[in-house]
C-alpha positions in Angstrom: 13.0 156.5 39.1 15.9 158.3 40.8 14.5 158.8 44.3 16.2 160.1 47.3 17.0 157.5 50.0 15.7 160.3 53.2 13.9 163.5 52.7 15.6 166.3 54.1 15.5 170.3 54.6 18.4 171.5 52.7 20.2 174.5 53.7 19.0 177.8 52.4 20.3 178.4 49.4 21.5 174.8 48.4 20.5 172.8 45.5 17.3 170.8 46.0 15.9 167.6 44.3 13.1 167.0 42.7 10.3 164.5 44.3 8.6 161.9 41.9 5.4 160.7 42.3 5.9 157.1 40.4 2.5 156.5 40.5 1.6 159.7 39.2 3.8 159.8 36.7 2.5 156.2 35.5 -1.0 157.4 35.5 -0.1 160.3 33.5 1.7 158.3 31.0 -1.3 155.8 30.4 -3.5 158.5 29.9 -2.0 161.0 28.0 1.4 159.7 26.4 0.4 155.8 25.6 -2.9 155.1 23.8 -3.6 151.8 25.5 -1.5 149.0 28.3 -1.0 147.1 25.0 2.0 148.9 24.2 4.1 147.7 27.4 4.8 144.4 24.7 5.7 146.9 22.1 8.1 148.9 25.0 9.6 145.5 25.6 10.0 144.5 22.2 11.7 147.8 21.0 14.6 147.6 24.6 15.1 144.0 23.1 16.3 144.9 19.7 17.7 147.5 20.3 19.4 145.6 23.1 20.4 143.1 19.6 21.3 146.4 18.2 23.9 146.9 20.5 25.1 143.4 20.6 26.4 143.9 16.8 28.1 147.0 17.2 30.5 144.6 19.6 30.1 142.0 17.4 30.3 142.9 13.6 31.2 139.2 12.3 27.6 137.8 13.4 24.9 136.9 11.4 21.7 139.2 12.0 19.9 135.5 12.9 22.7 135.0 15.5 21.2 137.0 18.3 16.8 136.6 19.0 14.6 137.4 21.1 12.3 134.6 23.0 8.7 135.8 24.4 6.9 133.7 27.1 3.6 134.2 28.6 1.6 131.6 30.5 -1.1 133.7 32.2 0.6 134.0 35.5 4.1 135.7 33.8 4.9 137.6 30.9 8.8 137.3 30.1 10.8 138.8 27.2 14.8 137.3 27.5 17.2 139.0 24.5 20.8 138.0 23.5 21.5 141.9 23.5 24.5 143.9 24.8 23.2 143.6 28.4 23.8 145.5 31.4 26.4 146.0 34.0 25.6 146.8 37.8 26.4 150.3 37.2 24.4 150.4 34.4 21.6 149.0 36.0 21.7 152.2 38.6 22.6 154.8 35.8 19.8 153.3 33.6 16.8 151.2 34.9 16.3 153.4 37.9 16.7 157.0 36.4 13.7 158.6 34.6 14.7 159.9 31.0 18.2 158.4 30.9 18.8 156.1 28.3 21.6 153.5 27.6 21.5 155.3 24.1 22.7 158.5 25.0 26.2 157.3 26.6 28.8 158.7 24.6 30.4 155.2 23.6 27.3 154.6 21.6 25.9 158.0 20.9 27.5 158.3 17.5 24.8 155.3 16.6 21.6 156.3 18.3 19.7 157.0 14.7 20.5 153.3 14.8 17.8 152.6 18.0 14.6 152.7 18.4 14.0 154.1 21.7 16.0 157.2 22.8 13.8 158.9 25.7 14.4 156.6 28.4 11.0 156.1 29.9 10.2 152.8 27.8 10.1 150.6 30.7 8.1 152.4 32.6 5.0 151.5 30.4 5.3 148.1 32.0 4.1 149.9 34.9 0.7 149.6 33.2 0.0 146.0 34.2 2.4 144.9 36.6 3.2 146.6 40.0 7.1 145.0 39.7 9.7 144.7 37.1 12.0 142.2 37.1 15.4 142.5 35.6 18.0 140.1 35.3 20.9 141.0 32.7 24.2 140.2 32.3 26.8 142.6 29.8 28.6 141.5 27.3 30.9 144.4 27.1 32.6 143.0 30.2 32.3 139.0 29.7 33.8 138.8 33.3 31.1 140.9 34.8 28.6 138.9 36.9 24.5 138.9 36.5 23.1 141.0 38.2 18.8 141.7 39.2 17.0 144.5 39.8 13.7 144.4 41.0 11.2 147.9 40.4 8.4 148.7 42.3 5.5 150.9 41.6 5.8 152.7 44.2 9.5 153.9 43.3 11.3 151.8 45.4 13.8 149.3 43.5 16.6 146.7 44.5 19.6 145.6 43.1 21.7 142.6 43.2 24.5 140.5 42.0 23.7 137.1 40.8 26.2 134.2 40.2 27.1 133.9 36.7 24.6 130.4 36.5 21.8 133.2 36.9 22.4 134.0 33.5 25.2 132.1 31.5 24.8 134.3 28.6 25.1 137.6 27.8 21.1 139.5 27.3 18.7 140.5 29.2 15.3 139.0 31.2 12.4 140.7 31.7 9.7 139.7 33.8 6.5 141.2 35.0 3.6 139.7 37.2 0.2 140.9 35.7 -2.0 142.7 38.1 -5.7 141.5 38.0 -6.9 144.7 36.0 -4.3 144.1 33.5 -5.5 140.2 32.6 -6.6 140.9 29.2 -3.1 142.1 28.0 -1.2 139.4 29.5 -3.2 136.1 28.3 -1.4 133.9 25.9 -2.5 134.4 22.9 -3.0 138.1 23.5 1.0 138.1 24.2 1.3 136.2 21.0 -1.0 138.7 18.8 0.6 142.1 20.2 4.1 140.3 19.5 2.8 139.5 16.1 0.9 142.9 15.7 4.7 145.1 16.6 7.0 142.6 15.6 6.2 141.5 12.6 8.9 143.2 10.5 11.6 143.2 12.5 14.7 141.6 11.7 15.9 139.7 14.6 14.3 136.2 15.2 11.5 137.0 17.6 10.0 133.5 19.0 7.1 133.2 21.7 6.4 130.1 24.0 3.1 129.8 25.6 4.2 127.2 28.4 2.0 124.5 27.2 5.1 122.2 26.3 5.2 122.7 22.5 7.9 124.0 20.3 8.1 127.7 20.3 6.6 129.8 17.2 7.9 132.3 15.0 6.7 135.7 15.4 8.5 136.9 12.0 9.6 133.8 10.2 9.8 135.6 6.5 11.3 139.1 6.0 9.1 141.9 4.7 7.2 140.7 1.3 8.9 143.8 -0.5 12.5 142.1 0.6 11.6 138.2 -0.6 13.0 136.6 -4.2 10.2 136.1 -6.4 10.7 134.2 -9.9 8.6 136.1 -11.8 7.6 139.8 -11.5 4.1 139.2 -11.5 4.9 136.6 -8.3 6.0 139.1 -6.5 2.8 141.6 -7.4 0.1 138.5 -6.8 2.3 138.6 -3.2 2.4 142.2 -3.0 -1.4 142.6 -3.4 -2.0 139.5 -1.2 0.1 141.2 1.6 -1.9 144.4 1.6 -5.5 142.5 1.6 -4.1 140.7 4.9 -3.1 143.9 6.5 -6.1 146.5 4.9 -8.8 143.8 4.0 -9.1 144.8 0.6 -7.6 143.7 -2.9 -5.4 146.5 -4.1 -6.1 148.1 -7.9 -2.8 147.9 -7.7 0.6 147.7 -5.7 3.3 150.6 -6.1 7.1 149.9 -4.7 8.1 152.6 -2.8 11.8 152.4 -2.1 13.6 155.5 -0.6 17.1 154.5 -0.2 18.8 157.9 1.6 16.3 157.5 4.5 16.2 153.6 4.6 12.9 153.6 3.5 11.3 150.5 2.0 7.3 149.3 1.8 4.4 149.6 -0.8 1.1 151.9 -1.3 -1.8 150.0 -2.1 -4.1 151.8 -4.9 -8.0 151.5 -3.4 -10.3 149.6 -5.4 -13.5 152.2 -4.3 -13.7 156.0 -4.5 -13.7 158.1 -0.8 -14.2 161.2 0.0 -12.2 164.2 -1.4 -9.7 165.1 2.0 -10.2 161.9 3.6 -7.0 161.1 5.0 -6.2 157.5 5.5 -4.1 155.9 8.2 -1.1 154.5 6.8 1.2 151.9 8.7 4.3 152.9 9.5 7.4 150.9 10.7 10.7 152.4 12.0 13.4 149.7 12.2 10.8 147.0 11.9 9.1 147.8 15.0 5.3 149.0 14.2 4.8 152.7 14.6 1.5 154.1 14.1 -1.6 152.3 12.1 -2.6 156.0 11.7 0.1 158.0 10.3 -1.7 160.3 8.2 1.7 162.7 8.0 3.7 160.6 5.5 2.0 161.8 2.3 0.4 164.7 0.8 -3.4 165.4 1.2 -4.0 164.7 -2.6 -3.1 161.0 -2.2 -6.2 159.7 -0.4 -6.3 157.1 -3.1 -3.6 154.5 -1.5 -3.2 153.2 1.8 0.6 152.5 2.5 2.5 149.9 5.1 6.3 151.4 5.2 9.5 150.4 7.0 12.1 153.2 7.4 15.2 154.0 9.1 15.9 157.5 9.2 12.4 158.0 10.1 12.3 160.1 13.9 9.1 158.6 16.2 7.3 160.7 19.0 8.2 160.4 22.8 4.9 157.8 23.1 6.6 155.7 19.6 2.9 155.8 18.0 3.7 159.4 15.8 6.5 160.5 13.8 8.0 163.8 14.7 7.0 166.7 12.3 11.0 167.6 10.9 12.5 168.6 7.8 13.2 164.6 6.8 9.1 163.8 6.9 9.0 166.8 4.9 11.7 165.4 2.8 10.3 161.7 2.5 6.5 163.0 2.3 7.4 164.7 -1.3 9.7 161.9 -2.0 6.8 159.5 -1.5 4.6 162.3 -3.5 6.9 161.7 -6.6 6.7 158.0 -6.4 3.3 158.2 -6.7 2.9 160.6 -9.4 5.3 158.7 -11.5 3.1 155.8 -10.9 0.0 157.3 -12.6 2.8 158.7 -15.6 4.0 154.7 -16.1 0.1 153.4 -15.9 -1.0 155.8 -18.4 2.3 155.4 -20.5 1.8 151.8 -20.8 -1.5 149.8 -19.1 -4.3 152.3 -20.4 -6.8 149.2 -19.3 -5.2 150.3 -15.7 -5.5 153.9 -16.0 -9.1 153.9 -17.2 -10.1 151.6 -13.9 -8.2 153.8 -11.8 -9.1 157.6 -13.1 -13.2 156.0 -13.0 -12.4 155.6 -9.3 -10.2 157.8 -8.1 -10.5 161.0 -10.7 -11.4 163.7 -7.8 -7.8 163.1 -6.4 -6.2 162.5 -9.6 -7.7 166.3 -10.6 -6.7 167.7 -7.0 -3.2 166.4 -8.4 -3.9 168.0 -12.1 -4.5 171.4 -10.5 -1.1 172.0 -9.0 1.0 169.7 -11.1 1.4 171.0 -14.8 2.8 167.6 -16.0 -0.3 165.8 -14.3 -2.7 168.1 -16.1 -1.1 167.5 -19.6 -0.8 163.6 -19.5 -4.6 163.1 -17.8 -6.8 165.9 -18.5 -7.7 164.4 -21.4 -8.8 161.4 -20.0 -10.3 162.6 -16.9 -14.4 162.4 -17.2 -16.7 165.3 -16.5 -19.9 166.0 -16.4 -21.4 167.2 -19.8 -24.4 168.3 -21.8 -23.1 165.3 -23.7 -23.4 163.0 -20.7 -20.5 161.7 -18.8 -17.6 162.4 -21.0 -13.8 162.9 -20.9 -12.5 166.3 -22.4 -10.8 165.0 -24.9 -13.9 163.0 -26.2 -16.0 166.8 -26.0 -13.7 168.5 -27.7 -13.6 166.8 -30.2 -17.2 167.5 -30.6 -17.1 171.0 -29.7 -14.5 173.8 -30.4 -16.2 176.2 -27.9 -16.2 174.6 -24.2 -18.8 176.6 -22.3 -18.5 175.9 -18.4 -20.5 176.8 -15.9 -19.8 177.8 -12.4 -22.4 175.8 -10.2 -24.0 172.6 -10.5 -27.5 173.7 -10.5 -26.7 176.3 -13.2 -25.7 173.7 -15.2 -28.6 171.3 -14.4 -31.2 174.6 -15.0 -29.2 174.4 -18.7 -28.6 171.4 -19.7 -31.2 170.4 -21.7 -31.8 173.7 -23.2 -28.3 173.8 -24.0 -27.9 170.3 -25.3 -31.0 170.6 -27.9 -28.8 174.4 -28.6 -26.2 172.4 -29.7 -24.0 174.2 -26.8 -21.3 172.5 -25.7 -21.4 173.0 -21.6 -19.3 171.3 -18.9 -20.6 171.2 -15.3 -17.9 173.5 -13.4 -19.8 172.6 -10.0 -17.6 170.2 -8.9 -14.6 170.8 -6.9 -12.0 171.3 -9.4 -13.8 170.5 -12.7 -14.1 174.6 -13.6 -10.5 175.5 -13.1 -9.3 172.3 -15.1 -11.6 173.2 -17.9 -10.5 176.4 -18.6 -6.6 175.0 -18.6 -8.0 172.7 -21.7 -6.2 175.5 -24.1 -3.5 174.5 -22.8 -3.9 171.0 -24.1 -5.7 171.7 -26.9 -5.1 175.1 -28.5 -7.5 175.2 -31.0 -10.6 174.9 -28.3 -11.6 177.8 -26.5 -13.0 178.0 -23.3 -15.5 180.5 -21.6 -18.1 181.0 -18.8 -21.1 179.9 -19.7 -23.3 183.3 -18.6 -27.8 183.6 -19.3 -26.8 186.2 -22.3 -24.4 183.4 -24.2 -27.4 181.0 -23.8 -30.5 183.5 -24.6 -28.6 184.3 -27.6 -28.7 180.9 -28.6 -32.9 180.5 -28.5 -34.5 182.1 -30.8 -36.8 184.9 -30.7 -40.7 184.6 -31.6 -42.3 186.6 -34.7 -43.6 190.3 -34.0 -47.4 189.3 -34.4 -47.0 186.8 -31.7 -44.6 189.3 -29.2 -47.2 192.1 -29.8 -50.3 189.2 -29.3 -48.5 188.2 -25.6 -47.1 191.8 -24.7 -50.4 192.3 -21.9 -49.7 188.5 -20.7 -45.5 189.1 -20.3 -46.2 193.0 -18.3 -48.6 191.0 -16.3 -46.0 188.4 -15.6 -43.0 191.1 -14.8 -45.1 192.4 -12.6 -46.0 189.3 -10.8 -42.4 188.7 -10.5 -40.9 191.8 -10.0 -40.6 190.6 -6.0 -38.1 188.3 -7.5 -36.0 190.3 -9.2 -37.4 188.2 -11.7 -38.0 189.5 -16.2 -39.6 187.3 -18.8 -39.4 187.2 -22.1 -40.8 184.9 -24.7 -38.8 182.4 -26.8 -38.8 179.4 -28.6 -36.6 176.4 -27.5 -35.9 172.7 -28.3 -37.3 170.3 -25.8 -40.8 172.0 -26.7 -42.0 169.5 -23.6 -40.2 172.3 -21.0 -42.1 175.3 -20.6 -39.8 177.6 -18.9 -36.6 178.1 -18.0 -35.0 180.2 -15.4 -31.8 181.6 -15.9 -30.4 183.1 -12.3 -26.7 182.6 -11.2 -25.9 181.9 -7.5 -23.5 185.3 -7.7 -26.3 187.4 -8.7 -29.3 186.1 -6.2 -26.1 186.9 -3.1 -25.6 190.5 -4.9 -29.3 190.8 -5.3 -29.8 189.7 -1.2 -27.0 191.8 -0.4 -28.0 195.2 -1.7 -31.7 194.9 -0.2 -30.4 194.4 3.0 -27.9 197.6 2.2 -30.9 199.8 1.2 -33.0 198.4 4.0 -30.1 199.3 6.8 -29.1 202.6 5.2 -31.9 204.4 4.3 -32.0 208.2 3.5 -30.3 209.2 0.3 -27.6 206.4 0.9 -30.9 204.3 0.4 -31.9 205.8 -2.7 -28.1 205.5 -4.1 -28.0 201.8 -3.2 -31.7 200.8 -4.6 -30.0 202.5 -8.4 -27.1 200.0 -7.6 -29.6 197.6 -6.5 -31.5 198.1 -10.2 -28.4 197.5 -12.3 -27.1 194.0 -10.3 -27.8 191.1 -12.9 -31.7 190.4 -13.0 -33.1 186.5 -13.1 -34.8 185.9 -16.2 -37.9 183.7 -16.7 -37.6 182.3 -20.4 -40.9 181.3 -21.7 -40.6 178.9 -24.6 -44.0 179.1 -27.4 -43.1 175.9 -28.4 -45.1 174.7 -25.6 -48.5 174.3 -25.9 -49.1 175.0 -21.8 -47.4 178.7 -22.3 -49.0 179.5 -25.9 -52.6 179.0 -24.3 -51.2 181.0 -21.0 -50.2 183.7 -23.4 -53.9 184.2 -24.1 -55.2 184.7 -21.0 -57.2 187.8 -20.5 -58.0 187.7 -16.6 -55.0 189.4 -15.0 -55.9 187.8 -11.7 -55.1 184.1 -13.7 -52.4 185.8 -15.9 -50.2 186.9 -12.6 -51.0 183.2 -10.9 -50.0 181.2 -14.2 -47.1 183.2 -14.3 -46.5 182.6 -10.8 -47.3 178.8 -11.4 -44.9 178.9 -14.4 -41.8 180.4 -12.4 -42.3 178.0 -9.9 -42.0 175.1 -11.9 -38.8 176.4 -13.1 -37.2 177.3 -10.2 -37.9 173.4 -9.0 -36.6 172.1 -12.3 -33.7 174.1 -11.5 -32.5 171.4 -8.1 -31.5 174.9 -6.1 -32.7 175.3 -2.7 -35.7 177.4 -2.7 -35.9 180.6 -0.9 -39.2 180.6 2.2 -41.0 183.8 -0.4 -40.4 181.0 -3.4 -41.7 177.8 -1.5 -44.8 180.2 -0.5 -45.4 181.3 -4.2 -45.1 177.7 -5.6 -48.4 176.4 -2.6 -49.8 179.5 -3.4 -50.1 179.4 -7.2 -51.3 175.6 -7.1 -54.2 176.2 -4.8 -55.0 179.6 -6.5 -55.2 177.5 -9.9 -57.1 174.5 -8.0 -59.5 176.7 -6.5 -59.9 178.3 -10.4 -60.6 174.7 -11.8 -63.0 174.0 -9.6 -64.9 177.3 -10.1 -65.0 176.3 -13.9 -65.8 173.1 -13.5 -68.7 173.9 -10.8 
């Protein structure tokens, strides 16, 4: 808030000084570096302890209860009064009323500033937010002679200081008081004081007491250190206490509780394992401490994408916050501590499957998408769980290790409504087929070998299956050849040949056998003729001729296509083809195409409107 006393014209040429706009300045903060008023408690809080902080560097022989901090708040004035290392007069005009300086970047104590929270100097300005004056009265206890002395900001950047006598302030610390505005009543009530103190301060290691003026004892903000730092007698005391700790602060009972402890970055806390599935890439919020005081609710940064399957609360040290104190800073030690964390968590899911297989079973039916995200990149992953992990079969929902054992040859398709247009074709086959739709399920399959070397693994393509169903006599081939030209040519539009089978479940008529890849190849060289034109036209309908063709299978078994096989009206022969292909392409769950939709209402009216004319 450094402010000069009398504007004047400099000469030209001299050094000028820059004008601040304290208001403006304020209002920017609030807007765009602080989320919300709330965190002037947090501001307060944070220039307490590290105020505490201080204190013990003088004072190495004292207890960390020694020194507190003592909140008050009675609806008319907030106050927050520390035992901390306190400030001098001089300090007071070096510090409070600069803009960006902070008491942690003297050289005396720069040596120790990884041991403070705050390092950017603007902290008290957040106060700012609901009061229009600060009031300051501290008293140092690096000179114990020194008197107290007040200073008094103003939001319009005009400040006072003063000396006090020493009854002022007896002690050495600091007092902090601020008037509430009327816009700011909400944040400076009681028992909202009380919650934000509880909300911040929570973890921190100082005794942090609040009063609310009403005449009764003060209470404890933080009576009981973190739950990961408590004695337990028994280790499954402390996990009942673990998992009751993150139900208080999540509002959900853990699957489980994992201890992470990172001792090179003073990193302590636990991830909570969710007890329901979410979305694959949905990236929680974890809550993040530095020193005790409460960072972020939302720190998505501190572990890899893959993990959506905890939610973590975290104390660290080493850990380096934002200028606003509600992100950490991107550097190479998040970097460090994210993969850290990652390998805590991976050796988690190695110790559950190692030894609680009930454990591993609840957790990989919940959370198997992010266990396989994990399996994809992490070789030792992929050989302890792929086994276990379930997929989507012609067997039902299965784990690999329970289909391999029933099949040698793993066939695996590459959509999920190729797999749902085969399934039951492929299941009465006896084929062995694994829905590869999924996101990751078709690239994990075909690393089973790796597992398991005697299974093989291979696409699952319409040739492997057609070669699988077996072909009808020659008397009955030549007795349907009219109906099946009839049906090609009612089709051709499609890109679309039939041929005649016979396949187990004899209730399914048809099936349709046309990959995603080869309906986009298909689309793409029409609209490449169609554009081009010419020779270049010609050249690109051959190409367009040779991309992989659909293929209408129809099975004899069923007694709707043997009588449609009969049919000697080509005008019924070309709709009951029509009809036929339709049904198949809705058994087959893919999105239909606008000429598709139109054939399916077409061929149901044309066959209504034939019924009728029978029956009439």
């Amino acid at each position: 808030m450094t402010l000069p006393d009398t504007p004047q014209s400099p000469a030209a040429g001299a050094d000028r000084t820059f004008q601040v706009d304290l208001r403006g300045l304020v209002d920017l903060l609030s807007h765009h570096l602080y989320s919300s008023p709330r965190v002037y408690l947090r501001e307060l809080l944070q220039n307490a302890v590290d105020a505490l902080t201080a204190r013990h560097t003088l004072e190495l022989g004292a207890t960390p209860d020694a020194f507190g901090i003592r909140l008050y708040a009675d609806g008319s004035v907030v106050r927050v009064e520390d035992d901390g290392v306190g400030l001098t007069e001089a300090d007071v005009h070096t510090f409070l009323a600069t803009i960006g300086r902070s008491s942690k970047r003297t050289e005396k104590i720069a040596e120790q500033r990884a041991d403070f929270i705050g390092q950017f100097g603007i902290g008290l300005l957040s106060c700012f937010l609901v009061a229009d004056e600060i009031h300051v009265v501290s008293r140092s206890a690096r000179t114990p002679d020194a008197p107290a002395v007040e200073w008094r900001g103003r939001g319009d950047g005009s400040y006072t200081v003063r000396t006090l006598p020493a009854s002022a302030r007896p002690r050495p610390g600091t007092t902090v008081t601020l008037t509430p505005r009327a816009d700011a009543v909400e944040w400076t009530r009681p028992v909202q004081v009380q919650a934000l103190a509880r909300h911040f301060g929570s973890l921190l290691r100082h005794p942090v007491t609040f009063d609310d003026g009403a005449g009764g004892p003060g209470s404890a903000i933080n009576p009981e250190p973190a739950p990961w730092a408590r004695t337990y007698p028994t280790p499954g005391a402390r996990s009942r206490a673990l998992a009751a700790y993150g139900e208080e602060i999540f509002g959900f009972t853990p699957l489980d509780t994992i201890d992470l402890d990172l001792p090179a970055v003073g990193l302590k806390g636990i991830a909570c394992v969710l007890p329901e599935a979410v979305p694959a890439g949905r990236r929680h919020g974890h809550r993040v401490h530095v020193k005790g005081m409460l960072l972020s609710e939302q720190a998505e940064e501190i572990l890899p994408e893959w993990a959506f399957f905890v939610r973590c609360v975290l104390d660290a040290e080493s850990l380096r916050p934002t200028a606003s104190r509600e992100s950490l800073y991107e550097d190479d030690t998040l970097a460090a501590v994210r993969d850290a964390l990652a390998e805590r968590l991976r050796a988690w899911i190695a110790r559950t499957a190692a030894s609680d297989p009930d454990l591993l079973g609840r957790f990989l039916q919940t959370h198997h998408l992010a266990v396989k995200s994990l399996a994809v990149h992490d070789d030792e992953i992929l050989r302890m769980l792929l086994p276990w992990l379930p997929f989507e079969t012609t067997d039902g929902h299965a784990t690999l290790d329970e289909f391999a054992r029933a099949h040698r040859t793993v066939l695996v398709t590459s959509s999920v409504e190729e797999f749902r247009q085969v399934a039951a074709i492929a299941a009465a086959a006896g084929l062995g087929v694994v829905n590869g739709g999924y996101t990751y399920d078709r690239e994990l399959v075909h690393r089973l070998p790796e597992i398991r070397p005697e299974v093989s693994v291979a696409d699952l393509d319409p040739a492997t299956l057609t070669a699988h169903l077996d072909p009808v006599d020659r008397e009955t081939e030549l007795a349907a050849a009219a109906y099946l030209a009839l049906a090609r040519d009612a089709l051709a539009v499609f890109d679309c040949d039939v041929a005649l089978r016979t396949f187990q479940p004899a209730s399914a008529p048809a099936l349709l056998l046309d990959s995603r890849e080869a309906r986009h190849e298909r689309t793409r060289s029409q609209l490449a003729r169609e554009q081009q034109g010419g020779v270049w036209g010609d050249i690109l309908g051959h190409l367009r001729q040779e991309a992989p063709r659909a293929q209408l299978i129809l099975n004899q078994l069923n007694p709707l296509v043997r009588t449609a096989v009969t049919i000697d009206e080509p005008e019924l022969a070309r709709t009951s083809a029509e009809a036929l292909y339709g049904q198949a392409a809705l058994l087959s769950r893919r999105p239909l195409r606008p000429a598709e939709s139109s054939l399916i209402n077409r061929s149901f009216l044309d066959l209504l409107a034939h019924a009728l004319r029978k029956d009439s």
